[in-house]
C-alpha positions in Angstrom: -100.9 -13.1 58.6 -97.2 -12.8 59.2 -95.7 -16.3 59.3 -93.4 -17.3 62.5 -90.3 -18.8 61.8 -90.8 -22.0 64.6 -87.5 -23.4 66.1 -86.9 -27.2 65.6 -84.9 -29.6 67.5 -82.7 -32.5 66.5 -82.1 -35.4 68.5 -78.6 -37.1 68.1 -78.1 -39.9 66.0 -74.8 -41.5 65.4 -74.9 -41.6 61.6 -72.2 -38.8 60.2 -75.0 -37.8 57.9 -77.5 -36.7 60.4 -74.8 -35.2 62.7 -73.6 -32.6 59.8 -77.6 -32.2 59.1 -78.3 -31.3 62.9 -74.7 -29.5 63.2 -75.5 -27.3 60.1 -79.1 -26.1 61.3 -79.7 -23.4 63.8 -81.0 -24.2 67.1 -83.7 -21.5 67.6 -84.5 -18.4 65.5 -87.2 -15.4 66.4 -89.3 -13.8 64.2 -87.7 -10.7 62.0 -89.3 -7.6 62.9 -90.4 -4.9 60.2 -89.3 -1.6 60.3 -92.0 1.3 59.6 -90.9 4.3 57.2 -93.2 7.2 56.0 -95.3 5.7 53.8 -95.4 1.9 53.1 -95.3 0.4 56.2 -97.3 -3.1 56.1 -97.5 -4.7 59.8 -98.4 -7.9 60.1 -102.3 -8.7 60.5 -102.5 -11.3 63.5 -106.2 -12.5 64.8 -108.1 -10.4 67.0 -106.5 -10.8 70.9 -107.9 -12.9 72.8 -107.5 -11.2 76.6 -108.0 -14.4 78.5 -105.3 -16.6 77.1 -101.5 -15.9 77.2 -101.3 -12.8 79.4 -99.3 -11.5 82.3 -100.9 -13.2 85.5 -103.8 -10.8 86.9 -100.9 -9.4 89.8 -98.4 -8.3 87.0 -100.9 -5.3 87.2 -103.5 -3.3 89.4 -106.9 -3.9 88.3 -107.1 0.0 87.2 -104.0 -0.6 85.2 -105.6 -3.4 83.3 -108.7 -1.6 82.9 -106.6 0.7 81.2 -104.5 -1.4 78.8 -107.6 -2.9 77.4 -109.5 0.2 77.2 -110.4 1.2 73.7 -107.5 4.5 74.4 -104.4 4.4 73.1 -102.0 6.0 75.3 -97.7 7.2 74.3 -96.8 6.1 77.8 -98.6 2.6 77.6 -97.1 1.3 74.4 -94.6 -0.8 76.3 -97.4 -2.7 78.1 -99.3 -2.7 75.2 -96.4 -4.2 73.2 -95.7 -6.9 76.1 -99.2 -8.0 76.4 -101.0 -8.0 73.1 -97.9 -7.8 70.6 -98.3 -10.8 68.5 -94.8 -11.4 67.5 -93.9 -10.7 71.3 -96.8 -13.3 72.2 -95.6 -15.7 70.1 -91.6 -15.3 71.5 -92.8 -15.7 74.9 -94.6 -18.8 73.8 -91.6 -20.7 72.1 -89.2 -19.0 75.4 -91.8 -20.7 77.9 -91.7 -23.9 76.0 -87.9 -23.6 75.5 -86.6 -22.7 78.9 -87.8 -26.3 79.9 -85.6 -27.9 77.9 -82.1 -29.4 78.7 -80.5 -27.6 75.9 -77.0 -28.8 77.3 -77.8 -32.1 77.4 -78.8 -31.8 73.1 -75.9 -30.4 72.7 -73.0 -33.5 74.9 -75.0 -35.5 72.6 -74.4 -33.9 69.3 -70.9 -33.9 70.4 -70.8 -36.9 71.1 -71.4 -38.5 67.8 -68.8 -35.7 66.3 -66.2 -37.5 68.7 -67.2 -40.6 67.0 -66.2 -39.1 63.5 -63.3 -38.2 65.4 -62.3 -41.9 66.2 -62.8 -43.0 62.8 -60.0 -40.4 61.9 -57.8 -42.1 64.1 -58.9 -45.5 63.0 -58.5 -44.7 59.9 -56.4 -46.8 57.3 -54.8 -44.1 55.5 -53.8 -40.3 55.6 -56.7 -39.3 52.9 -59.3 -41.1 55.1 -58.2 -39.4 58.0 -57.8 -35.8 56.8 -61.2 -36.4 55.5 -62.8 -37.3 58.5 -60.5 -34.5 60.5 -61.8 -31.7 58.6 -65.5 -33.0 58.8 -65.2 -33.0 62.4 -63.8 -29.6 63.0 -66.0 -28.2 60.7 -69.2 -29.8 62.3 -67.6 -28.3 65.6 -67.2 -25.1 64.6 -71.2 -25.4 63.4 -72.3 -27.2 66.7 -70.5 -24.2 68.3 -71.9 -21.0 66.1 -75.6 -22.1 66.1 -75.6 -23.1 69.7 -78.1 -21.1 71.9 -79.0 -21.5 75.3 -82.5 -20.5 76.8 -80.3 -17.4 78.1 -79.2 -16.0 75.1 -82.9 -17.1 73.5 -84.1 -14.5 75.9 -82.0 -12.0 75.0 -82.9 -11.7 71.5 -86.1 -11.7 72.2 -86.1 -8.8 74.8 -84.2 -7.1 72.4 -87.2 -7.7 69.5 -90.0 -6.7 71.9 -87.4 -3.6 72.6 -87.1 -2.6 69.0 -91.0 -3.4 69.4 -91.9 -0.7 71.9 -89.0 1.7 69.7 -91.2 1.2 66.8 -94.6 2.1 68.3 -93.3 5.1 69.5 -92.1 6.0 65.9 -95.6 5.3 64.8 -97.4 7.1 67.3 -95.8 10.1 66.9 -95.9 9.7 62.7 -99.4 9.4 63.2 -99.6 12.8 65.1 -97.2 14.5 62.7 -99.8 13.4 59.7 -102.7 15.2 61.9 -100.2 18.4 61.8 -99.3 17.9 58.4 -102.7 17.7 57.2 -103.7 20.6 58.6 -101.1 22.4 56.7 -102.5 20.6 53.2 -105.6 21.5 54.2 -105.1 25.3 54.9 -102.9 25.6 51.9 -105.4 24.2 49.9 -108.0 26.9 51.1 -105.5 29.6 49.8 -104.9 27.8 46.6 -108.5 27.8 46.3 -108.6 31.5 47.0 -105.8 32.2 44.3 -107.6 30.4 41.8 -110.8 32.5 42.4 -109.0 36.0 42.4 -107.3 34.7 38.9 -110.5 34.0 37.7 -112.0 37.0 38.4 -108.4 39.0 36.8 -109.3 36.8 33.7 -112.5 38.3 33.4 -111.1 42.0 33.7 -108.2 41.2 31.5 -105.7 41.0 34.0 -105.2 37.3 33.7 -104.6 35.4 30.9 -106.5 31.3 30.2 -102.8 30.3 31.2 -103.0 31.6 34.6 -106.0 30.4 35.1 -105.3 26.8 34.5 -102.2 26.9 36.2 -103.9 28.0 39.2 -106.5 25.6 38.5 -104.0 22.7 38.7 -102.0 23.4 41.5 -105.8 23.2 43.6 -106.0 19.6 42.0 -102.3 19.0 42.6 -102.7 19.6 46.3 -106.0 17.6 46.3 -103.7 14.9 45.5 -101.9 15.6 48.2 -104.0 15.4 50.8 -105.3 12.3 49.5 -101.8 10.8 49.5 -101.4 12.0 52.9 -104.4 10.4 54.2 -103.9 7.5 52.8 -100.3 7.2 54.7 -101.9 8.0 58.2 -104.7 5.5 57.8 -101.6 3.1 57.0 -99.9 4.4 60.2 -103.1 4.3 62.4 -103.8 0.5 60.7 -100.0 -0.7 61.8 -100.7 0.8 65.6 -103.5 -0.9 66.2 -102.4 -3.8 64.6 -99.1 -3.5 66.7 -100.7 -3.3 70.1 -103.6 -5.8 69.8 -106.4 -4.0 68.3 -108.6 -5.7 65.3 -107.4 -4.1 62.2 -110.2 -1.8 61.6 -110.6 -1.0 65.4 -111.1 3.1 66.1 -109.0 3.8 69.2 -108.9 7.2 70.2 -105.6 8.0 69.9 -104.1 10.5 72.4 -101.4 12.9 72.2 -97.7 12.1 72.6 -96.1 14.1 75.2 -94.3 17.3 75.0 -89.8 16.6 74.4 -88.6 17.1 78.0 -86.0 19.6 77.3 -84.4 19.4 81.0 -83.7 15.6 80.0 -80.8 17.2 77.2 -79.0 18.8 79.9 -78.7 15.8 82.0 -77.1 13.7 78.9 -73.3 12.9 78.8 -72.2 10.5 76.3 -69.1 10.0 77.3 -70.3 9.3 81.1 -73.3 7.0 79.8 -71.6 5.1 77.4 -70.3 2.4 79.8 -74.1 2.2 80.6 -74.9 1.7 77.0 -72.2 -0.6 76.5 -73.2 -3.0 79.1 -76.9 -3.0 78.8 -76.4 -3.6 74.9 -78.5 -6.4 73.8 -75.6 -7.5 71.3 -72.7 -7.0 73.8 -75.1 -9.5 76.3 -75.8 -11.9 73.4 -71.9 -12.1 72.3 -70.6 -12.2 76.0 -72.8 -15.3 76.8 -72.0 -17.1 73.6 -68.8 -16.8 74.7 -69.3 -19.1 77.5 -70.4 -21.6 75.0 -67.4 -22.2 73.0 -65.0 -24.5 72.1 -64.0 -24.0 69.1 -60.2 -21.8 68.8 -61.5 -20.1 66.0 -64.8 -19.2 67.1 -63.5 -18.1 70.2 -61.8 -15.3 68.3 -63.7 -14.7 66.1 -66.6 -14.1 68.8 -64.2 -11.7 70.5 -64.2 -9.6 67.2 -67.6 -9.7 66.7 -68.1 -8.7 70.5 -65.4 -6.2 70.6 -67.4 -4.6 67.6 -70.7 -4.8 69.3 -69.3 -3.0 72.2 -67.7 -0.2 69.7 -70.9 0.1 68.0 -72.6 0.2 70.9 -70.7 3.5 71.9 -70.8 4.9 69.0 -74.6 4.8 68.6 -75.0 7.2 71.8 -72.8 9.0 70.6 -74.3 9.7 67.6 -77.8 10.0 68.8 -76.4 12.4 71.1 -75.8 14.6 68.2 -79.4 13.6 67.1 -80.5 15.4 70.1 -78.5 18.6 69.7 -79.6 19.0 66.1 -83.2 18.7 66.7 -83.2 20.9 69.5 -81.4 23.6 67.5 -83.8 23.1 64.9 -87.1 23.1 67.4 -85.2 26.9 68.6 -85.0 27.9 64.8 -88.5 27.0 64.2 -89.6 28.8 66.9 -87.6 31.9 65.9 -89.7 31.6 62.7 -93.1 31.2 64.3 -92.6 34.6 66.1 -92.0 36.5 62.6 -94.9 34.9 61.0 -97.0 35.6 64.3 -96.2 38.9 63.9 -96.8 39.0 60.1 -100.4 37.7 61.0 -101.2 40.1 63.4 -100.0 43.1 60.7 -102.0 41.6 58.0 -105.4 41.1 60.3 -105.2 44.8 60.9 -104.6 45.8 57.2 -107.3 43.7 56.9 -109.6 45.1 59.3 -108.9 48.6 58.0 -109.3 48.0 54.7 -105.9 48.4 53.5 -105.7 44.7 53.0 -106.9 42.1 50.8 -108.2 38.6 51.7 -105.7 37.0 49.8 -102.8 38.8 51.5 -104.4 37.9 54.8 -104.6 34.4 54.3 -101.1 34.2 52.7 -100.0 35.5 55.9 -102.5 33.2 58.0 -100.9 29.9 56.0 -97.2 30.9 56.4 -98.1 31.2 60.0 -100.1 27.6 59.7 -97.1 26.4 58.3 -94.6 27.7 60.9 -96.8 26.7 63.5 -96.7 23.2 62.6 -93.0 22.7 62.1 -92.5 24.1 65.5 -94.9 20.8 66.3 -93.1 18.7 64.3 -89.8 19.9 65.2 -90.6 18.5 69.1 -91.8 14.8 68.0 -88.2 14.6 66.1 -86.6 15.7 69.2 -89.0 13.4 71.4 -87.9 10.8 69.5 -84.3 11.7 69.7 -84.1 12.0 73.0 -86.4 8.6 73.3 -83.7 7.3 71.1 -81.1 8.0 73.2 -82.3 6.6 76.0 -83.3 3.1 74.0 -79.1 3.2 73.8 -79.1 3.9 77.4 -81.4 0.5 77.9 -79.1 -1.5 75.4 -81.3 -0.8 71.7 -78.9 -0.2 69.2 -80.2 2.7 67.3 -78.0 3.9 64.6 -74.6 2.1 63.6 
C-alpha cells in the first residue's frame, strides 16, 4: 500500500530549542501523486472500498447516479466522481482537510510567535553585541520559517483540490491509454497474421528453390519477434487497466467493463482563444490561488518578495501553459486530418487489391499487405483523436487552473 505522509502539529513551548524544532517543520503536507507513462506505471494498491464509510452524503447525488458510480461500468465521463468518491489518496486528503479545518491554525501559529518574541527579548537583554547578534539572527531566521511553512485550512484545500484535479487529469490519460492498447493490439495482431503468411509463402519458395534457409529464418524470426510484441503490449494494458481500477475504487483484480472514451469534439477547437482565456487560466490556477493566499500570511520582508516572485511566476507559467497546449491542439488536429488523408489511400488500395484478388490476378499475400496497411491507417486515425481528446481535455484542465505543461 502507498504510505500517506500524515501532518503533525506542534504545540508551543517556550524553550528556543523546541521553537526552532516546531518553526523548521512543515505544518501540513498531502500525499505526492504518481504520474502514469506508457509502460511502468505502478498505482498505489489501497484496500477494497468500503461504500458505506467516508462518502459524499446520499443528496450529493440522485439515487440513479449512485447506482451508477458503483456499478461494476467504468464510464470516461464519470472519472471525476469516481476520483472524488473512491480515490484513496483523495479519501484520505478529505479525511486530514475535515479534521484540519476544525482547528484554530491561527491561534498555533500567535503562539509560536510568541516564544520567537521571547528570543527576541533576550537579544535585547543581552550582555554583549555577540549575544545579541546571535539571538537576532535565530529569531529572524525562525520567522522567516514560521512564515514559509505556514498553511491555513484555506490554502490546505487548495492543494488538495489541485491533487484530486491532477487525479481526474490522470484517469483520463489512463482511460484513453487503455483504449489506444485495444487499437494497438489489433494492429500487432493483424501484422502478425501477415508475418505468418510471409513466413509460409517463404517456406514454400525454399522448397522450389526460390528461397534460400536464410530467408526462411529471418522470416521465421520476425513472427517470434512480433510475438514478443504482443506479449509486451499486453502486459502494458493489463498494467493500465490494474492502475484504473485501482485509481477509482475497484479491488485490484476487479473486471469492469470498460467503455469507450468519447469522440474529440472538434467544434470545441474553434471556440479556443488563448489570449482571451488566459486571464481565466490565470486566475483559476491552483498555484496562483495557493501563492496569493500565502501572501496574506506574511510577515516576513523577505518572504514577502520573494512570494511575489514566486507568484508572479506562477501566474506567467500559468499563461504560458495554455498557450502551449493550445498549440497541442492544433498539432494533433493537423495530424488527426493527415491520418485521415492516409486512411483514404489505403482504403482505396484495399478495395483494388480485393478485386485483384477476386479475379485472380492477385495473390493472398498482396491482399493482406494491403488489408494491414489499411489496419494500420485505420488505427492511427483512432489514435490520432484520443491525443487530440486529450489535448483539448488538457486545455481545458488550464482553463480550470491544472497546470499542464511548464
Amino acid at each position: 500500500m502507498k504510505r500517506q505522509r500524515k501532518k503533525t502539529y506542534g504545540y508551543p513551548l517556550a524553550a528556543f530549542v523546541t521553537a526552532a524544532a516546531i518553526a523548521a517543520a512543515p505544518f501540513t503536507a498531502f500525499a505526492a501523486v504518481n504520474s502514469p507513462d506508457d509502460n511502468s506505471y505502478q498505482p498505489p494498491e489501497p484496500p477494497a472500498p468500503n461504500y458505506n464509510q467516508d462518502l459524499s452524503p446520499e443528496f450529493a447525488y440522485s439515487e440513479d447516479k449512485w447506482a451508477s458510480l458503483r456499478d461494476n461500468v467504468m464510464e470516461y465521463d464519470e472519472l471525476a466522481d469516481l476520483i472524488h468518491e473512491y480515490n484513496p489518496t483523495v479519501r484520505s486528503n478529505r479525511s486530514t482537510y475535515n479534521d484540519q479545518k476544525n482547528k484554530d491554525l491561527n491561534d498555533v501559529y500567535d503562539a509560536y510567535m510568541e516564544d520567537i518574541q521571547d528570543i527576541w527579548d533576550q537579544a535585547d537583554s543581552a550582555d554583549d553585541d555577540v549575544s545579541a547578534a546571535s539571538f537576532r539572527y535565530s529569531a529572524n531566521l525562525l520567522t522567516q520559517q514560521a512564515d514559509d511553512n505556514y498553511q491555513d485550512a484555506e490554502m490546505e484545500k487548495i492543494q488538495y483540490d489541485q491533487t484530486e484535479a491532477n487525479l481526474v487529469y490522470q484517469a483520463q490519460q489512463l482511460m484513453v491509454s487503455y483504449q489506444q492498447a485495444q487499437y494497438n493490439m489489433e494492429t500487432l495482431q493483424d501484422t502478425r497474421d501477415l508475418l505468418e503468411t510471409q513466413y509460409q509463402v517463404t517456406q514454400a519458395q525454399q522448397a522450389v528453390g526460390m528461397a534460400t534457409q536464410t530467408d526462411v529464418l529471418n522470416a521465421q524470426k520476425s513472427l517470434q519477434d512480433q510475438d514478443s510484441s504482443i506479449l509486451s503490449a499486453q502486459k502494458s494494458a493489463d498494467n493500465v487497466h490494474r492502475g484504473l481500477c485501482l485509481m477509482l475504487g475497484w479491488d485490484v483484480d476487479a473486471q469492469p467493463e470498460i467503455m469507450p472514451v468519447p469522440e474529440p469534439d472538434l467544434s470545441r477547437i474553434d471556440s479556443m482563444n488563448p489570449a482571451a482565456d488566459s486571464q481565466t487560466a490565470v486566475a483559476n490556477n491552483y498555484d496562483v490561488k495557493y501563492y496569493e493566499k500565502k501572501a496574506g500570511n506574511l510577515s516576513s520582508q523577505d518572504l514577502i518578495e520573494s512570494n511575489q516572485v514566486t507568484l508572479q511566476n506562477a501566474r506567467d507559467t500559468a499563461a504560458r501553459s495554455l498557450r502551449t497546449q493550445y498549440d497541442t491542439v492544433i498539432t494533433a488536429r493537423d495530424a488527426l486530418d493527415a491520418a485521415q488523408a492516409q486512411l483514404e489511400v489505403e482504403t482505396v488500395d484495399l478495395n483494388e487489391a480485393a478485386v485483384k484478388r477476386n479475379i485472380g490476378q492477385g495473390t493472398e499475400l498482396e491482399y493482406q499487405t494491403a488489408e494491414n496497411a489499411y489496419i494500420v491507417a485505420k488505427n492511427n486515425v483512432n489514435t490520432q483523436k484520443l491525443q487530440l481528446l486529450l489535448a483539448i481535455e488538457a486545455y481545458n484542465w488550464n482553463l480550470k487552473g491544472l497546470t499542464t505543461s511548464n
